[in-house]
Chimera marker file (.cmm) of the C-alpha trace (Angstrom):
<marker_set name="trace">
<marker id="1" x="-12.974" y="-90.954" z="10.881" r="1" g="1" b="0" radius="0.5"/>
<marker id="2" x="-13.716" y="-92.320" z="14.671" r="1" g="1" b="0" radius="0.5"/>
<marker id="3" x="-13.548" y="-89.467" z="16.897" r="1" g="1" b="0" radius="0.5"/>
<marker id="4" x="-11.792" y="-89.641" z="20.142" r="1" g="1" b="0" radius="0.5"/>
<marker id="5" x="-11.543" y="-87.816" z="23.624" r="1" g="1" b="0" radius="0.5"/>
<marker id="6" x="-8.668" y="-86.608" z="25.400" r="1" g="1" b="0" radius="0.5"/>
<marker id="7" x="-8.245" y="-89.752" z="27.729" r="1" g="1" b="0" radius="0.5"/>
<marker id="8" x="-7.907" y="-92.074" z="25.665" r="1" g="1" b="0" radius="0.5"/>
<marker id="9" x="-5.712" y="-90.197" z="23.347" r="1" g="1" b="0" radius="0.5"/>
<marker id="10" x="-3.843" y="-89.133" z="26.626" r="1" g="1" b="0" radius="0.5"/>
<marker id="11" x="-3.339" y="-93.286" z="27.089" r="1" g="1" b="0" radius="0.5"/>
<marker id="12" x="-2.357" y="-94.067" z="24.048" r="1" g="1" b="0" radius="0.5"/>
<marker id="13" x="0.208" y="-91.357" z="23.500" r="1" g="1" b="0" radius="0.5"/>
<marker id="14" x="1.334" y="-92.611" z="26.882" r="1" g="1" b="0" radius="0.5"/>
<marker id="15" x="1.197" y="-96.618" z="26.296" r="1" g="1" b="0" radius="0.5"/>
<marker id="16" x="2.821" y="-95.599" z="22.635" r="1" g="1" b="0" radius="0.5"/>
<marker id="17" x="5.907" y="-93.492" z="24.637" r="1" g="1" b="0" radius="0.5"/>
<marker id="18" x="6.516" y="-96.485" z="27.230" r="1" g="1" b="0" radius="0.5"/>
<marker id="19" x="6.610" y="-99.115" z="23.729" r="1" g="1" b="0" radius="0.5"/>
<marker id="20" x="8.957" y="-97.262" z="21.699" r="1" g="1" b="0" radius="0.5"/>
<marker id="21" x="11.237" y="-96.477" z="25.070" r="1" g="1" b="0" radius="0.5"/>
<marker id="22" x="11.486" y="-100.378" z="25.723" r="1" g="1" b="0" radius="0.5"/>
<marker id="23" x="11.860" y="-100.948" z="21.969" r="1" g="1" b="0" radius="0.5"/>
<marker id="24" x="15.110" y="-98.652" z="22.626" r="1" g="1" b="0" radius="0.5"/>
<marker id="25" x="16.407" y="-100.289" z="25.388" r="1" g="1" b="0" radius="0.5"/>
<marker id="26" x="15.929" y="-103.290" z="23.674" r="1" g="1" b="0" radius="0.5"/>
<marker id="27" x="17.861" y="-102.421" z="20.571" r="1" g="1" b="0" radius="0.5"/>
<marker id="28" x="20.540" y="-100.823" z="22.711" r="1" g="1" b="0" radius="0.5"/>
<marker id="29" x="21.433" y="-103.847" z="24.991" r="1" g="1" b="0" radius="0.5"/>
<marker id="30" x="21.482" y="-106.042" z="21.767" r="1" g="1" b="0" radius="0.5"/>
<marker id="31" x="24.201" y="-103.808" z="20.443" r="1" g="1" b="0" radius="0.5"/>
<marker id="32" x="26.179" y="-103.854" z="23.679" r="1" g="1" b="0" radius="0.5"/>
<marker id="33" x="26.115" y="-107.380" z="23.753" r="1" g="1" b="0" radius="0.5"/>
<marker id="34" x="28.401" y="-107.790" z="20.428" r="1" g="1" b="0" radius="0.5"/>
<marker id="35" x="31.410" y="-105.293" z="21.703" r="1" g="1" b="0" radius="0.5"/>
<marker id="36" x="34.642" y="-107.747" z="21.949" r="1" g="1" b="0" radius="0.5"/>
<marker id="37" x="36.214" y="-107.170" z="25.246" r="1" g="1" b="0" radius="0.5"/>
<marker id="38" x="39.611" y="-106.279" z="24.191" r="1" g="1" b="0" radius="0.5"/>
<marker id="39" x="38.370" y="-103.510" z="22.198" r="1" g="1" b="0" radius="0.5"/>
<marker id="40" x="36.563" y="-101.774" z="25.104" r="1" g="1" b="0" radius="0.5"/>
<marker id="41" x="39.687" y="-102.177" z="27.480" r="1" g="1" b="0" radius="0.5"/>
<marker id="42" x="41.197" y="-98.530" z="28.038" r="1" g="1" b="0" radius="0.5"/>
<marker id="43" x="44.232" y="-98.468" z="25.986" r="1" g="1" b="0" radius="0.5"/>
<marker id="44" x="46.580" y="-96.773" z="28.757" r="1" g="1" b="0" radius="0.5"/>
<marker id="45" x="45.532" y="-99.660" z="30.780" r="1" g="1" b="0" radius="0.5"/>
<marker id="46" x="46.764" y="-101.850" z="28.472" r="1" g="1" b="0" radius="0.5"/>
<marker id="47" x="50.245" y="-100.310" z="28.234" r="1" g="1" b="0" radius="0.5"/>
<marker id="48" x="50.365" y="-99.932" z="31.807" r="1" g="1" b="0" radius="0.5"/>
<marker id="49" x="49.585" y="-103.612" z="32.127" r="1" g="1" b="0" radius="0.5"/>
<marker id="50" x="52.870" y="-104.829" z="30.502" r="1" g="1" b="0" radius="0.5"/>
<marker id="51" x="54.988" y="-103.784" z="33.824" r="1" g="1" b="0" radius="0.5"/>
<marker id="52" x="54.736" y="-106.063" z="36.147" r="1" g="1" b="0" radius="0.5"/>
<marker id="53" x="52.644" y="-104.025" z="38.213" r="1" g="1" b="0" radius="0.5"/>
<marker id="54" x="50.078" y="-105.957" z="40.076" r="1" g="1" b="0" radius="0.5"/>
<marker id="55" x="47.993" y="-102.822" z="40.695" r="1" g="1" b="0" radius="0.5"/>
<marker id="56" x="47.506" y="-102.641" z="37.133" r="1" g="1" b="0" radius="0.5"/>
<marker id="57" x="45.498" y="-106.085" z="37.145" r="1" g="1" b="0" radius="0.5"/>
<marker id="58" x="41.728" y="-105.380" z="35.785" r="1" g="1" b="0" radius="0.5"/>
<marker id="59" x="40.772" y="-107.990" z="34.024" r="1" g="1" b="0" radius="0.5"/>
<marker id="60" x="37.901" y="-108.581" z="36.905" r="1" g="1" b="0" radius="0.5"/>
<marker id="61" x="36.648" y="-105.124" z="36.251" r="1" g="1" b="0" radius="0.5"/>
<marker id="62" x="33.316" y="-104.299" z="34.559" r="1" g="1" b="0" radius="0.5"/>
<marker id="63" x="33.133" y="-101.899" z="31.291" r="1" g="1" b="0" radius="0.5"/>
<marker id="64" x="31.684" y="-99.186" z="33.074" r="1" g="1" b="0" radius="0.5"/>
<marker id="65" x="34.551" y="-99.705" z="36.037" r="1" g="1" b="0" radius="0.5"/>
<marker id="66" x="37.405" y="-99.771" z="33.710" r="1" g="1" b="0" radius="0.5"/>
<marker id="67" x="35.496" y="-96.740" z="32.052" r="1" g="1" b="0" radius="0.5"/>
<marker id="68" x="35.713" y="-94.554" z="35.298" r="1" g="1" b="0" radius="0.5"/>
<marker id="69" x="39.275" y="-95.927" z="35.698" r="1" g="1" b="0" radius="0.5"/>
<marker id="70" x="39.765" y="-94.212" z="32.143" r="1" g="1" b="0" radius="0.5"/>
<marker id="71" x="37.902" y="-91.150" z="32.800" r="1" g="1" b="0" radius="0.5"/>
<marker id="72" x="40.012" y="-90.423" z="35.770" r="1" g="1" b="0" radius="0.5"/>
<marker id="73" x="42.984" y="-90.838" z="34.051" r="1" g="1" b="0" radius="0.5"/>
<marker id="74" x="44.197" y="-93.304" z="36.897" r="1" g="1" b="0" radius="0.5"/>
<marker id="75" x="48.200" y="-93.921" z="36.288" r="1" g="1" b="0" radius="0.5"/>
<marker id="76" x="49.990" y="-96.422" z="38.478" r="1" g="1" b="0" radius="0.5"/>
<marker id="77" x="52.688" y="-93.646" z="38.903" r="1" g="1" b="0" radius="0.5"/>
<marker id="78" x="52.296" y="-89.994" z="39.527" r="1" g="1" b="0" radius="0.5"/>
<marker id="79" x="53.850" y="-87.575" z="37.863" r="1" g="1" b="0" radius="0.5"/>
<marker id="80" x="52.571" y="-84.650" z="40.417" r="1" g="1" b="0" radius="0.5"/>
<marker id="81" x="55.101" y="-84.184" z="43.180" r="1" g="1" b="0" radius="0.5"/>
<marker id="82" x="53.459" y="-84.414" z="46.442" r="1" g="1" b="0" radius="0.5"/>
<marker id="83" x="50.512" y="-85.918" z="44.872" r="1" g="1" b="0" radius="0.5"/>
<marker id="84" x="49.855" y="-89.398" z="45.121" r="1" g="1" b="0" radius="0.5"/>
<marker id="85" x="47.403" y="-92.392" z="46.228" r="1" g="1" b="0" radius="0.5"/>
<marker id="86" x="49.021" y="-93.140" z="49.017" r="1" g="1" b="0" radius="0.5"/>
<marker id="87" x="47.942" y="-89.083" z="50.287" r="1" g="1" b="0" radius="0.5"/>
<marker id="88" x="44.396" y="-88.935" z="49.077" r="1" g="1" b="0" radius="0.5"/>
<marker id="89" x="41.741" y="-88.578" z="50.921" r="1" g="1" b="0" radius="0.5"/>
<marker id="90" x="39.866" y="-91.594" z="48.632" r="1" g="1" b="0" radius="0.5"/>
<marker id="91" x="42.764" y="-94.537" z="49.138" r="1" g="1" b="0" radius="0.5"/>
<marker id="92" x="42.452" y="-97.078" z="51.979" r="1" g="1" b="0" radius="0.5"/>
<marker id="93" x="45.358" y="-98.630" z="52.417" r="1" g="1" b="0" radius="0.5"/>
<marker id="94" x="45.851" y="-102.446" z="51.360" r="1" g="1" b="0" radius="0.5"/>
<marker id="95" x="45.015" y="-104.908" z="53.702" r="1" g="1" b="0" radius="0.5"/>
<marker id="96" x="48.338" y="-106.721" z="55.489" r="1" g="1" b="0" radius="0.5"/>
<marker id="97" x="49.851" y="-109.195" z="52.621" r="1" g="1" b="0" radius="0.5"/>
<marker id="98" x="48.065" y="-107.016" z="50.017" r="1" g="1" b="0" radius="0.5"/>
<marker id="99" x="50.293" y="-105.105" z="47.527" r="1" g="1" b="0" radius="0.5"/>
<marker id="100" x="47.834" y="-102.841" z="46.068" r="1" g="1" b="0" radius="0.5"/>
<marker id="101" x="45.092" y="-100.645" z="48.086" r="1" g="1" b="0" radius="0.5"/>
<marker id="102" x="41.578" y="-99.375" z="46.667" r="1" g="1" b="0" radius="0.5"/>
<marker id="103" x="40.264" y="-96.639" z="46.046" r="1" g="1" b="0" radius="0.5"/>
<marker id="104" x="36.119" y="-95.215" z="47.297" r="1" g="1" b="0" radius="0.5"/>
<marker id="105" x="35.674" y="-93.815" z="43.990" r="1" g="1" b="0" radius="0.5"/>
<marker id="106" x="38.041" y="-95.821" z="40.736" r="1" g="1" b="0" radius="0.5"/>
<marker id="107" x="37.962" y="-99.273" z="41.191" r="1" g="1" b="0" radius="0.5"/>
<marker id="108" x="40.034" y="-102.106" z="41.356" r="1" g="1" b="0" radius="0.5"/>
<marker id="109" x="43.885" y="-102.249" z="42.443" r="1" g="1" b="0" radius="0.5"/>
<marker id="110" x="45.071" y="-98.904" z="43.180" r="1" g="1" b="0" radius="0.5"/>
<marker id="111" x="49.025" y="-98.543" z="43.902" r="1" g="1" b="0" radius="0.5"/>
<marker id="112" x="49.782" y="-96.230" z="46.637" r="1" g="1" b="0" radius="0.5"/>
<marker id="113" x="52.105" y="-94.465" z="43.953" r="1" g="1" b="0" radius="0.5"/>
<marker id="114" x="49.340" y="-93.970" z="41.606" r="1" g="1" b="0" radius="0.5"/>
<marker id="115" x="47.245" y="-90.382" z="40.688" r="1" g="1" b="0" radius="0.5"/>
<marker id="116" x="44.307" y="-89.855" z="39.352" r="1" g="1" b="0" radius="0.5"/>
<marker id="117" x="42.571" y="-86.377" z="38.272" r="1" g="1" b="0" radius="0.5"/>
<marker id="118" x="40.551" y="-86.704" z="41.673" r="1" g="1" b="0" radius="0.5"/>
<marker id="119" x="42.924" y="-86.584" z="43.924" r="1" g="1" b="0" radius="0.5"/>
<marker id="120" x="42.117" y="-84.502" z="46.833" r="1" g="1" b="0" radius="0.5"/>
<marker id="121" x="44.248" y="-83.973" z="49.840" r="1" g="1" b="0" radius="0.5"/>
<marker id="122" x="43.497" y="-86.147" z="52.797" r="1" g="1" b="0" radius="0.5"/>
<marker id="123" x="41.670" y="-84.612" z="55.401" r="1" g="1" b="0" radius="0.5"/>
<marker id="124" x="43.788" y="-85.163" z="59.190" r="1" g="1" b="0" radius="0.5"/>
<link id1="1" id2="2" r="1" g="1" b="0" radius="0.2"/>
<link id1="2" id2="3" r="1" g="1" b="0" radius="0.2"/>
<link id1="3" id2="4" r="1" g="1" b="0" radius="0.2"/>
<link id1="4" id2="5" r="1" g="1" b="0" radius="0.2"/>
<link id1="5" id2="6" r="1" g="1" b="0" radius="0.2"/>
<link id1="6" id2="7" r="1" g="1" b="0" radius="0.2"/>
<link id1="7" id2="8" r="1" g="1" b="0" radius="0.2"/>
<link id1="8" id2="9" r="1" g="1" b="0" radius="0.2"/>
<link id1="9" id2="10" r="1" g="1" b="0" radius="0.2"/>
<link id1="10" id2="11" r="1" g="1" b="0" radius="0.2"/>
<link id1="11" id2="12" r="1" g="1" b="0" radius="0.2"/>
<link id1="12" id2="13" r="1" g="1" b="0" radius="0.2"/>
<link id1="13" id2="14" r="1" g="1" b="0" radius="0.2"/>
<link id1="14" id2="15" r="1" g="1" b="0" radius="0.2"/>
<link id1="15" id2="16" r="1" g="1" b="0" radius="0.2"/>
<link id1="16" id2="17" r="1" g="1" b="0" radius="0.2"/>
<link id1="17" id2="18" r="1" g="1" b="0" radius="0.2"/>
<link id1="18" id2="19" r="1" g="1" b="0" radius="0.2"/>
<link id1="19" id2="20" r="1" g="1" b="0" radius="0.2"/>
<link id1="20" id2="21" r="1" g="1" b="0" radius="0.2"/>
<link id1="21" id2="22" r="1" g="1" b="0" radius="0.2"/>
<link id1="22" id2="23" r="1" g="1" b="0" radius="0.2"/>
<link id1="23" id2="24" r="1" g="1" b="0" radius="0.2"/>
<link id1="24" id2="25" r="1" g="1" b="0" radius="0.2"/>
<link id1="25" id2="26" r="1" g="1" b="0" radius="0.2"/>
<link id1="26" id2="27" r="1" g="1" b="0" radius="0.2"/>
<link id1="27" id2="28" r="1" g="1" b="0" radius="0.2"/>
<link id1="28" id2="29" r="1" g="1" b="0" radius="0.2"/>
<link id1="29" id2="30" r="1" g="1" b="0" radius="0.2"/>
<link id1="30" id2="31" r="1" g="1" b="0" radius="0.2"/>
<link id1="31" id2="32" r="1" g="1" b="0" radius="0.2"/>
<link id1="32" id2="33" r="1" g="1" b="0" radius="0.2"/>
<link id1="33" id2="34" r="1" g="1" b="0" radius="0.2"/>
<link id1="34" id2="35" r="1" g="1" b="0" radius="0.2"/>
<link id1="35" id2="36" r="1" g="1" b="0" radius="0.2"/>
<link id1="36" id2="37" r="1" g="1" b="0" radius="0.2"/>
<link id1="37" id2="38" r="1" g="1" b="0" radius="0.2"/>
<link id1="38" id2="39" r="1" g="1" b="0" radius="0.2"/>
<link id1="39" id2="40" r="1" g="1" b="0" radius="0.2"/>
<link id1="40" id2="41" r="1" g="1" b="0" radius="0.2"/>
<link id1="41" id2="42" r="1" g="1" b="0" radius="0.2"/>
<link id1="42" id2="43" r="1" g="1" b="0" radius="0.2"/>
<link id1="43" id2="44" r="1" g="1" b="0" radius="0.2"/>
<link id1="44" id2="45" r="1" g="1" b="0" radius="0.2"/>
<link id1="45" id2="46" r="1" g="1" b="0" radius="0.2"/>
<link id1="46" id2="47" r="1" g="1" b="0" radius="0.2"/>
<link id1="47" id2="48" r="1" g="1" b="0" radius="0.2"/>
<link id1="48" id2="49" r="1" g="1" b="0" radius="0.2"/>
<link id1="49" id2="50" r="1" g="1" b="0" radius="0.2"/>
<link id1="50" id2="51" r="1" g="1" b="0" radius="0.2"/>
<link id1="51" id2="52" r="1" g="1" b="0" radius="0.2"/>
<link id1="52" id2="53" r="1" g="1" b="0" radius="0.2"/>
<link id1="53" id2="54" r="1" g="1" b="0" radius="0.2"/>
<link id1="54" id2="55" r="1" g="1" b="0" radius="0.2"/>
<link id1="55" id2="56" r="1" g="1" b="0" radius="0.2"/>
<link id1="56" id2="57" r="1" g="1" b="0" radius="0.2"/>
<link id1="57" id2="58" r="1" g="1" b="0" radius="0.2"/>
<link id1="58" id2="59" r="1" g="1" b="0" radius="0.2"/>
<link id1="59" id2="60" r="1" g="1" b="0" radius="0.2"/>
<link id1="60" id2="61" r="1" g="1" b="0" radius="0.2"/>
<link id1="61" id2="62" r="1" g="1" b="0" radius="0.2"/>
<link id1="62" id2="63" r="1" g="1" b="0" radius="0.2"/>
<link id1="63" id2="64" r="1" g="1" b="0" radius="0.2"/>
<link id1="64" id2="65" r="1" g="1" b="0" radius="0.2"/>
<link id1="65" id2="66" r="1" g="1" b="0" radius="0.2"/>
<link id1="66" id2="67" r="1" g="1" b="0" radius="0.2"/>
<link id1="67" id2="68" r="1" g="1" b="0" radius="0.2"/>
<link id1="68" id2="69" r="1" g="1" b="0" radius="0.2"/>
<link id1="69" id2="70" r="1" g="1" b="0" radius="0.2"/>
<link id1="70" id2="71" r="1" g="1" b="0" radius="0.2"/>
<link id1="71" id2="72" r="1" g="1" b="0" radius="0.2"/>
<link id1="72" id2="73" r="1" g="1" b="0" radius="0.2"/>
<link id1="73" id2="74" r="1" g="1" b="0" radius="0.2"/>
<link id1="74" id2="75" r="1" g="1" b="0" radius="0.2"/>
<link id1="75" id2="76" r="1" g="1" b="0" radius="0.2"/>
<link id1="76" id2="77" r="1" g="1" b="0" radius="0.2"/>
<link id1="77" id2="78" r="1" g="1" b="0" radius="0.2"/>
<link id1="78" id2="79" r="1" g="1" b="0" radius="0.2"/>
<link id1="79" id2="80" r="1" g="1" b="0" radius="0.2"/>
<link id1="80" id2="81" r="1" g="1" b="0" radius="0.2"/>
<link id1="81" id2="82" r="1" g="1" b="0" radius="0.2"/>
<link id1="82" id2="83" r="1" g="1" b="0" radius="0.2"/>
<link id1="83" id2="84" r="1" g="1" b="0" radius="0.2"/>
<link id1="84" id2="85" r="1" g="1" b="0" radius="0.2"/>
<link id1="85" id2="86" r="1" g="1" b="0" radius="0.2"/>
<link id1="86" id2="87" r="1" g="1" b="0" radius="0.2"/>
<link id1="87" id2="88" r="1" g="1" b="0" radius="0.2"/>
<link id1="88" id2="89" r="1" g="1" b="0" radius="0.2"/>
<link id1="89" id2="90" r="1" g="1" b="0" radius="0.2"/>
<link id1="90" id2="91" r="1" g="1" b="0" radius="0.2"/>
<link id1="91" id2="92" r="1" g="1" b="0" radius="0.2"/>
<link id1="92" id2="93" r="1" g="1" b="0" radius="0.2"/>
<link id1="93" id2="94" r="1" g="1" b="0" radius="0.2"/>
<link id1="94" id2="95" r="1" g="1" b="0" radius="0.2"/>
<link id1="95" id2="96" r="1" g="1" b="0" radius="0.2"/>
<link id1="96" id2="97" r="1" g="1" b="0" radius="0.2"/>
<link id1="97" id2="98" r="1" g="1" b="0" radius="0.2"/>
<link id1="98" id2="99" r="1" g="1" b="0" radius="0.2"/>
<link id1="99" id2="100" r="1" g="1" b="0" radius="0.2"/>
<link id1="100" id2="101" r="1" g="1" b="0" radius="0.2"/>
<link id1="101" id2="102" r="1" g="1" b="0" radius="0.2"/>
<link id1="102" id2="103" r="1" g="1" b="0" radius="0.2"/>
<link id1="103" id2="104" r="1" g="1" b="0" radius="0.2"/>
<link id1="104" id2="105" r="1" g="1" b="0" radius="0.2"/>
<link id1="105" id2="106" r="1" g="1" b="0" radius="0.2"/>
<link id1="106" id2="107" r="1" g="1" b="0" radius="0.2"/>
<link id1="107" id2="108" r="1" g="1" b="0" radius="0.2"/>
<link id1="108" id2="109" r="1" g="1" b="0" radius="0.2"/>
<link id1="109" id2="110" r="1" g="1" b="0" radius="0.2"/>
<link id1="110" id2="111" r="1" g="1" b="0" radius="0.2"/>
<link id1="111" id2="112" r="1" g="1" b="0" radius="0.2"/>
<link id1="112" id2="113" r="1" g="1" b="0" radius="0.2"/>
<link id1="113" id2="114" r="1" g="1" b="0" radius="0.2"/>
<link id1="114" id2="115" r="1" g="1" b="0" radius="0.2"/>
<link id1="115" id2="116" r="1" g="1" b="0" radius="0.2"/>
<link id1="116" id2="117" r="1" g="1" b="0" radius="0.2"/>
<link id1="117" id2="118" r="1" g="1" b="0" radius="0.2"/>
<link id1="118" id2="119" r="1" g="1" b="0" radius="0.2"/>
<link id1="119" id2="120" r="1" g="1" b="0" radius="0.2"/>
<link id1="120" id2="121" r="1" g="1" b="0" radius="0.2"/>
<link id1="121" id2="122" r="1" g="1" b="0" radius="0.2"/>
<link id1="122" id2="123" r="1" g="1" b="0" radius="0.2"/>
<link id1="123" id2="124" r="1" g="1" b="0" radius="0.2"/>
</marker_set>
C-alpha cells in the first residue's frame, strides 16, 4: 500500500468534495428540467385565475416567483378588514392606464384589493 501525506490527501478529499457537489447539481437541474409547467403552477392561482381579474395574470412569472406568490398566500381579495394592498407599505401603485400595481417583495400583478401574509402597515 502507497503511503501518502496529509497534503495530498488534504487535495484529494477536497478535489473529491467539489466532484461529487457538481455531480449533484448536475443531477438536480436535470430533474428540474422535466417538471410540466401546469403542474408547478400554485393551485389557488389557478382558481383565482378563472375571474376575470387581470391582477391574477402570471403566466410571465418564473417557478420560484409564482412560488413566493404561493408562500405568501397572495389573494386578489382580502378578507382582513382594514388590510389590504392598496395600504401596505410594499405596493406601489399602478402606473396611469395600469389596472394592477406591484408589489417590492411578491411579484407580478398585484390588485390594490389584494393581501398577502406580509402585509405591513404603510409607514406616513
Amino acid at each position: 500500500m502507497e503511503k501518502i501525506n496529509r497534503k495530498d490527501f488534504l487535495i484529494k478529499i477536497f478535489f473529491s468534495g467539489l466532484a461529487a457537489t457538481g455531480f449533484g447539481f448536475f443531477i438536480n437541474s436535470c430533474s428540474e428540467n422535466k417538471t410540466k409547467p401546469a403542474e408547478t403552477k400554485p393551485s389557488d392561482q389557478r382558481d383565482e385565475s378563472k375571474n376575470n381579474d387581470p391582477c391574477n395574470d402570471i403566466n410571465d412569472l418564473t417557478q420560484q416567483e409564482r412560488q413566493v406568490r404561493e408562500a405568501y398566500q397572495y389573494t386578489s381579495k382580502s378578507s382582513k378588514p382594514g388590510q389590504n394592498c392598496a395600504n401596505c407599505n410594499y405596493y406601489q401603485i399602478a402606473n396611469p392606464g395600469e389596472t394592477c400595481g406591484t408589489c417590492q417583495v411578491v411579484k407580478g400583478p398585484i390588485n390594490s384589493k389584494g393581501h398577502c401574509t406580509i402585509w405591513t402597515k404603510k409607514l406616513s
